[in-house]
C-alpha positions in Angstrom: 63.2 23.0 -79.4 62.8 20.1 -77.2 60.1 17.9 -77.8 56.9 18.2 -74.9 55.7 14.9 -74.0 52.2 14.0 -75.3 49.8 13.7 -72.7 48.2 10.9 -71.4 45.2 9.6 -73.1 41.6 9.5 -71.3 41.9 5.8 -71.0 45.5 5.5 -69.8 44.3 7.8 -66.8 41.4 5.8 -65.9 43.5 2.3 -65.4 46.2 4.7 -63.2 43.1 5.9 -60.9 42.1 2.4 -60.6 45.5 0.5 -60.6 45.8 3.6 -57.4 42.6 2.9 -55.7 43.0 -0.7 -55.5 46.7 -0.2 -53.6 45.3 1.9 -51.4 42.4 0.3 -50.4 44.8 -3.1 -50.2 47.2 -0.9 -47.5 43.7 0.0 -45.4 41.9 -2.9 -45.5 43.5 -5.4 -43.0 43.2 -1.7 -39.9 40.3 -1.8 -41.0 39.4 -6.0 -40.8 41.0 -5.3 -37.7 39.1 -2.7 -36.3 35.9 -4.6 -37.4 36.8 -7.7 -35.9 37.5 -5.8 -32.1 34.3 -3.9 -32.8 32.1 -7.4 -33.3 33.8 -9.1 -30.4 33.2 -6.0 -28.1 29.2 -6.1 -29.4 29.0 -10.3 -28.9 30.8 -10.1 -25.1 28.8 -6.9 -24.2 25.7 -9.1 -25.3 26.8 -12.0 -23.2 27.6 -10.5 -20.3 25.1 -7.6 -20.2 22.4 -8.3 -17.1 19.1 -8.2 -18.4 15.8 -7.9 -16.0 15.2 -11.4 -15.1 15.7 -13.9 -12.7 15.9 -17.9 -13.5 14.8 -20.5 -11.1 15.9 -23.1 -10.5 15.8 -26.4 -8.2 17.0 -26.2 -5.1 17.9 -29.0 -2.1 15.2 -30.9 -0.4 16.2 -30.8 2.8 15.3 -33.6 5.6 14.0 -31.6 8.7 13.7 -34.6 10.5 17.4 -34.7 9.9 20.7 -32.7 10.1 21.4 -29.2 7.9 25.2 -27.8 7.1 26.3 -30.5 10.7 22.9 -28.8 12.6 20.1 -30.6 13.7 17.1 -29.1 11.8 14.4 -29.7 14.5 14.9 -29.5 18.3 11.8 -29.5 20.9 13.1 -29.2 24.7 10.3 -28.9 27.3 8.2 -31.6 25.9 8.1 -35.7 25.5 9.2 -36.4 21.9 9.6 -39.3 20.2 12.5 -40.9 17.8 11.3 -41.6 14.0 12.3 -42.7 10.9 12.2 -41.8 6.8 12.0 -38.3 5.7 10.3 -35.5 5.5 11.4 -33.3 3.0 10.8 -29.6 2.7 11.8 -28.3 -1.2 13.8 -25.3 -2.2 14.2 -23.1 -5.6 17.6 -21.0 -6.1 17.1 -17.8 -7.5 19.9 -16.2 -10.0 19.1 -12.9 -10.5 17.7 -11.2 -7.3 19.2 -7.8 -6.3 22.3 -7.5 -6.1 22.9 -10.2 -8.3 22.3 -10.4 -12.4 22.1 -12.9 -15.0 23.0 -12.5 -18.4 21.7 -13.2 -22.1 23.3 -16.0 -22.7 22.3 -17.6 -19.1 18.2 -16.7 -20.2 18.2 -18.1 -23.2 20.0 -21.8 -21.8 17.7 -21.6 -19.1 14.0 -21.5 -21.5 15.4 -24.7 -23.1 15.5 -26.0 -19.4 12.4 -27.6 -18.6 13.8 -27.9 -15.3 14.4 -23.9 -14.6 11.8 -21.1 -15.0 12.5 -17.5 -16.3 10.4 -14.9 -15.1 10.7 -11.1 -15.2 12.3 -9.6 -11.9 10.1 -7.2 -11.0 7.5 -10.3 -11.0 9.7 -11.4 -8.0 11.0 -8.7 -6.5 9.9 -5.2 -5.5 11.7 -2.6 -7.9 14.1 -0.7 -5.8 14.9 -3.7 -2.9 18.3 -4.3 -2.0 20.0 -7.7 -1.0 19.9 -7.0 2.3 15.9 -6.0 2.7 16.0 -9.4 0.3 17.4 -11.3 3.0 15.6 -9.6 5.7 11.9 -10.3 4.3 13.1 -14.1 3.5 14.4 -14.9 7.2 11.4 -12.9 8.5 8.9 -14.9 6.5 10.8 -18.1 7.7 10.4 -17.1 10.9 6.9 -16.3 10.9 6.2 -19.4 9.2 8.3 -21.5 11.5 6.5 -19.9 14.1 2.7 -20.7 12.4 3.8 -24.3 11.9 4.1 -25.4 15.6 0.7 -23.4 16.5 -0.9 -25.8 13.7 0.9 -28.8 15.1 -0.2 -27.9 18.9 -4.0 -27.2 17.7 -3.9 -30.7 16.2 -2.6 -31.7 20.1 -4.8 -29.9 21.4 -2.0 -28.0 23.5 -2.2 -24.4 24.2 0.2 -21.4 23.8 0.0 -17.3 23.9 -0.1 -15.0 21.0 2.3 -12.3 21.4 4.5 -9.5 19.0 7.8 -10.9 17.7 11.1 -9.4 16.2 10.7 -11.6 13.1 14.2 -10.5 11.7 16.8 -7.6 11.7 18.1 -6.2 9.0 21.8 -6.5 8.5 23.5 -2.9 9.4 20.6 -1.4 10.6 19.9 0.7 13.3 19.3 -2.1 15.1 21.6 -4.6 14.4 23.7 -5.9 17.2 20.8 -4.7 19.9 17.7 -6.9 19.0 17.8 -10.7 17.8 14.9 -12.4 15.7 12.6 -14.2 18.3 13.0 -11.3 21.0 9.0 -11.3 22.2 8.1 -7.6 22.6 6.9 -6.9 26.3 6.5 -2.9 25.9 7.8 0.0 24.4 8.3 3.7 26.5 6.4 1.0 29.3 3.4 0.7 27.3 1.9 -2.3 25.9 -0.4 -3.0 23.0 -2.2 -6.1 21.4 -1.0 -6.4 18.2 1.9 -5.2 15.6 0.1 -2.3 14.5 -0.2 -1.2 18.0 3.5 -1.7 18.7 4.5 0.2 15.9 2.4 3.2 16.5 3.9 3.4 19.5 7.7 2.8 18.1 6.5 6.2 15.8 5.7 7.9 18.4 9.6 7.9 19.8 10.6 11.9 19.7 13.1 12.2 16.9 17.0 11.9 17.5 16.2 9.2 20.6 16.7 5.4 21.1 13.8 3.5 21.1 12.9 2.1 24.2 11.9 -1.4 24.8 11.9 -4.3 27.1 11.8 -7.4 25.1 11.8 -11.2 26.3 14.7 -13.4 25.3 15.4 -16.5 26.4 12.9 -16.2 29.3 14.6 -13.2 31.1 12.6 -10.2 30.0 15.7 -7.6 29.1 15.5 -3.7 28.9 17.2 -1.9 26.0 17.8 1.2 24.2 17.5 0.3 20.5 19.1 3.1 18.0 16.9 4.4 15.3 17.1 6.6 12.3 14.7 9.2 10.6 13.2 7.9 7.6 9.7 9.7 5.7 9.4 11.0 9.5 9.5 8.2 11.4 12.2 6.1 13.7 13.6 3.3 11.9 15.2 0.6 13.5 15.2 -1.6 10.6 13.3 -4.8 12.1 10.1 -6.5 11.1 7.8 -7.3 13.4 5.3 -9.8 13.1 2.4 -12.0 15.0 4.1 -14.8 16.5 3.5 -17.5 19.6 4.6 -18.3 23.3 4.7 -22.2 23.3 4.7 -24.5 26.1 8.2 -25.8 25.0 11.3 -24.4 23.4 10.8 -25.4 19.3 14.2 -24.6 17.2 14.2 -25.0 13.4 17.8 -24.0 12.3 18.3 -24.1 8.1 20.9 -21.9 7.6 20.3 -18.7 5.3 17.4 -20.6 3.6 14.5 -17.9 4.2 10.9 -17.7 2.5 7.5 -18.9 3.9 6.9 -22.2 1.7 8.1 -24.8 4.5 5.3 -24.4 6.6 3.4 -27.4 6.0 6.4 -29.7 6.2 7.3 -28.2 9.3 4.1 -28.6 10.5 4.1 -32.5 10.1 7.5 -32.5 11.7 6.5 -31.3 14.7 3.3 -33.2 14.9 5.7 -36.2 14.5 8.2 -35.8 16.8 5.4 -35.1 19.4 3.7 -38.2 18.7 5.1 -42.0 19.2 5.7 -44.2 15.8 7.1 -42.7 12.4 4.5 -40.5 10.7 5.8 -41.3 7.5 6.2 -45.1 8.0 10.1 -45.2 7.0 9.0 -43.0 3.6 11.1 -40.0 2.0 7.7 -37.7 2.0 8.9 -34.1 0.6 6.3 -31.2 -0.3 5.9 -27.3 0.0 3.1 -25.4 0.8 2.9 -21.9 3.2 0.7 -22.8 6.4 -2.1 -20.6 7.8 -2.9 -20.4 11.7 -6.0 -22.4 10.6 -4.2 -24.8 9.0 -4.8 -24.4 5.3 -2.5 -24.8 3.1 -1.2 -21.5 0.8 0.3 -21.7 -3.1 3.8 -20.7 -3.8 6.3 -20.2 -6.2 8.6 -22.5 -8.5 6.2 -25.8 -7.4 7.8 -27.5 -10.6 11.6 -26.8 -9.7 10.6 -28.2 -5.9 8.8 -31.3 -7.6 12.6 -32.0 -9.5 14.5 -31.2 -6.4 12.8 -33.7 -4.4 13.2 -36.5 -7.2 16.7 -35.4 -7.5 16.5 -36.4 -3.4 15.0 -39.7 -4.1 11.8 -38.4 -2.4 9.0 -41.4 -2.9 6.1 -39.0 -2.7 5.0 -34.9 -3.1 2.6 -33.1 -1.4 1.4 -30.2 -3.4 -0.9 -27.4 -2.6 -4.3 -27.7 -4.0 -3.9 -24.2 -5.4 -0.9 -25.4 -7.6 -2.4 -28.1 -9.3 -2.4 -26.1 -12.7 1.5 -25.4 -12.6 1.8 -29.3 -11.2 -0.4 -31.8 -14.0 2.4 -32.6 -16.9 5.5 -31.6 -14.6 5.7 -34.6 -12.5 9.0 -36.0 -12.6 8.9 -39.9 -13.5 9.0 -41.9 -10.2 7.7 -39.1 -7.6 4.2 -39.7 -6.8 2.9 -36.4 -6.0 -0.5 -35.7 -3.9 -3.0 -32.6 -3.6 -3.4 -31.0 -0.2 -5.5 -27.7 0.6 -5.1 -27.9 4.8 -2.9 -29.5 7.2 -5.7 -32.4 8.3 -5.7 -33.5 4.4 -1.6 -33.7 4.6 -2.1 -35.7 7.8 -4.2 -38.3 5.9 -2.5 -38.9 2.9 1.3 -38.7 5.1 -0.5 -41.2 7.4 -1.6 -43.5 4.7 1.3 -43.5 2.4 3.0 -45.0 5.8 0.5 -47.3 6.2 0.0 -48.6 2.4 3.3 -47.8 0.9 1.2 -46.0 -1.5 -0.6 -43.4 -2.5 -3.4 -44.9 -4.7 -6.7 -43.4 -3.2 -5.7 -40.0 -2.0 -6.2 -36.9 -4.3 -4.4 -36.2 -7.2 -3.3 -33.2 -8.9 -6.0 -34.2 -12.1 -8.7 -34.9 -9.6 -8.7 -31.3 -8.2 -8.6 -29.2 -11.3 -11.5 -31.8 -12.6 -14.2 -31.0 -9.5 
C-alpha cells in the first residue's frame, strides 16, 4: 500500500491563510494607494475650483475726473465759459469678482476674509438671482448715466443756471432689440407721435405698440430730432426693445463724462464738484488730491453706497490727501480709515462744497465733520 500523507494540522493551515492573505493584499495595495490618491486629488481640485455663491470686493482705481481716463479726457463742457484748475478730484471704484457670468472659488473666499482690504458678501446680496452679464452691464452704465446726468443739474442749481427735464435712453442692452438703432443719451421726443411727461408715460405708450411691429419713435440726438423704427420683441406680452429709460436733463451746454465701462451710480457727488469747478474760476480743491463717493440726488443730498471701505484704500492707494464719505456710511467708515487719508462726513452737496472749499483754503481738514462726530449726535 502506499502511504496517504497526513493531513495538515489546524495550526499549519491557519499561518498558510495568513502567509496567503498578506501576499495578496501586498499585490492590491499600491492600485489601490493609487486609486486613493487620484480620488483625494480629484475631491481637493473640485473643492478649489468649484464656484460658490459669493462675490469678493475689492478696491478699485480712483480715478481723477478732472483728468484723463484709458488717453480720454474724463470731463468736457462745450457751450459754456470754463475755467483751467489744478489737484484732483477723485471719484473711487470697487471691482467685483464674482458677478454673473463670472465665479469665484473656495479657495479665492477664504484668502479674501483674511483681507481686511476686500469684503465677501453673498451674491444674491448683490445681484438679482437670475441676471445675466449683460442686464449687469446694462443697469451699471444706465445708473452712470442717470447719475452723470443728476450731477450737472446739482452743479447748475448751485449756478443758479437753468435746464429742461426731459425722458432719456439711459442705456441699451447689448444684442437687444434695440441695439444698433438707439444710443444712450437719445432724448425721447414722442412715440406713434404722441408725447408724455414722464417715463411711465413713455412706456405705457411703448406697450401699447401692436405686437409683431417696430416701435416708433423720434428721438433727439445730437440736436437734430431723428425718426426711427426701433425693433422689439414679445416678452410677458409686451414689446421689448431692451433699453432703460430714465428722468434725465436738457442743459444749456454740451457736458461729456467719458470712464470707459465703469458703470454704477456712486460718482455722483464727485462729479458734481467737478462740474461746479470747471464752471467756476480758481481751483476748488486748492492744488489737493480730494477723492470721495457718494450717489447724488436732484436736491443735492448725498446717498450711501456699497464697498465705502475698499473705495477709502483705493484712494490711499492713489495718494488721495482727503475722503469725503457719506453721512449715511459713517458706521462701515470709523476703524477702516487707512493711515494718512483724512476722511470727512458729508450728507448734501452744499456740505461737500464747504469742507472741498476749506481743505483748499487751510490745507486741512481740522474743523469739518468727522465720521465719529456723526454717529455721536
Amino acid at each position: 500500500m502506499t502511504p496517504q500523507p497526513s493531513r495538515p494540522s489546524r495550526a499549519r493551515r491557519a499561518r498558510a491563510l495568513i502567509r496567503s492573505s498578506i501576499d495578496d493584499a501586498q499585490l492590491a495595495r499600491p492600485g489601490l494607494a493609487l486609486t486613493s490618491l487620484v480620488l483625494l486629488c480629484v475631491m481637493i481640485l473640485g473643492g478649489t475650483l468649484m464656484p460658490v455663491p459669493y462675490v469678493i470686493e475689492r478696491p478699485g482705481p480712483a480715478i481723477d475726473v478732472l483728468g484723463e481716463y484709458e488717453d480720454e479726457e474724463i470731463l468736457v463742457i462745450d457751450g459754456a465759459e470754463t475755467h483751467p484748475t489744478e489737484g484732483a478730484l477723485m471719484m473711487t471704484t470697487v471691482s467685483v469678482d464674482g458677478g454673473p457670468g463670472y465665479r469665484v472659488t473656495p479657495v479665492e473666499v477664504v484668502a479674501a476674509w483674511f483681507d481686511r482690504t476686500k469684503m465677501v458678501m453673498p451674491k444674491e446680496a448683490v445681484f438679482p438671482e437670475g441676471q445675466t452679464r449683460e442686464q449687469t452691464a446694462l443697469n451699471n452704465v444706465a445708473a452712470m448715466s442717470s447719475s452723470q446726468q443728476g450731477a450737472v443739474a446739482v452743479a447748475l442749481d448751485e449756478l443758479d443756471l437753468e435746464y429742461e427735464p426731459v425722458v432719456m435712453i439711459a442705456g441699451v442692452e447689448e444684442g437687444a432689440p434695440a441695439d444698433g438703432t438707439l444710443e444712450g443719451g437719445d432724448v425721447i421726443v414722442s412715440v406713434a407721435g404722441e408725447r408724455a411727461d414722464d417715463v411711465e408715460g413713455y412706456r405705457a405708450l411703448i406697450r401699447a405698440t401692436p405686437e409683431g411691429q417696430d416701435v416708433p419713435m423720434t428721438v433727439r440726438r445730437d440736436g437734430a430730432e431723428i425718426e426711427l423704427e426701433v425693433p422689439a420683441e414679445m416678452a410677458d406680452g409686451a414689446p421689448r426693445m431692451g433699453v432703460v429709460l430714465a428722468a434725465g436733463y436738457e442743459f444749456p451746454m454740451d457736458v461729456q463724462i467719458a470712464v470707459g465701462n465703469i458703470g454704477g451710480p456712486s460718482a455722483g457727488l464727485i462729479f458734481s464738484l467737478s462740474v461746479y469747478d470747471q464752471l467756476t474760476p480758481g481751483a476748488l480743491t486748492g492744488g489737493h488730491r480730494i477723492a470721495g463717493t457718494g450717489t447724488i440726488s436732484t436736491d443735492g443730498a448725498v446717498g450711501p453706497i456699497g464697498g465705502i471701505r475698499q473705495k477709502m484704500v483705493g484712494a490711499e492707494e492713489s495718494e488721495a490727501e482727503f475722503f469725503l464719505a457719506p453721512a449715511e456710511n459713517c458706521d462701515q467708515v470709523i476703524g477702516f480709515e487707512p493711515e494718512g487719508l483724512e476722511v470727512v462726513a458729508v450728507a448734501d452737496f452744499d456740505e461737500a462744497l464747504t469742507a472741498t472749499e476749506t481743505i483748499a483754503e487751510t490745507g486741512s481738514a481740522e474743523g469739518l465733520p468727522t465720521c465719529e462726530d456723526v454717529s455721536a449726535r
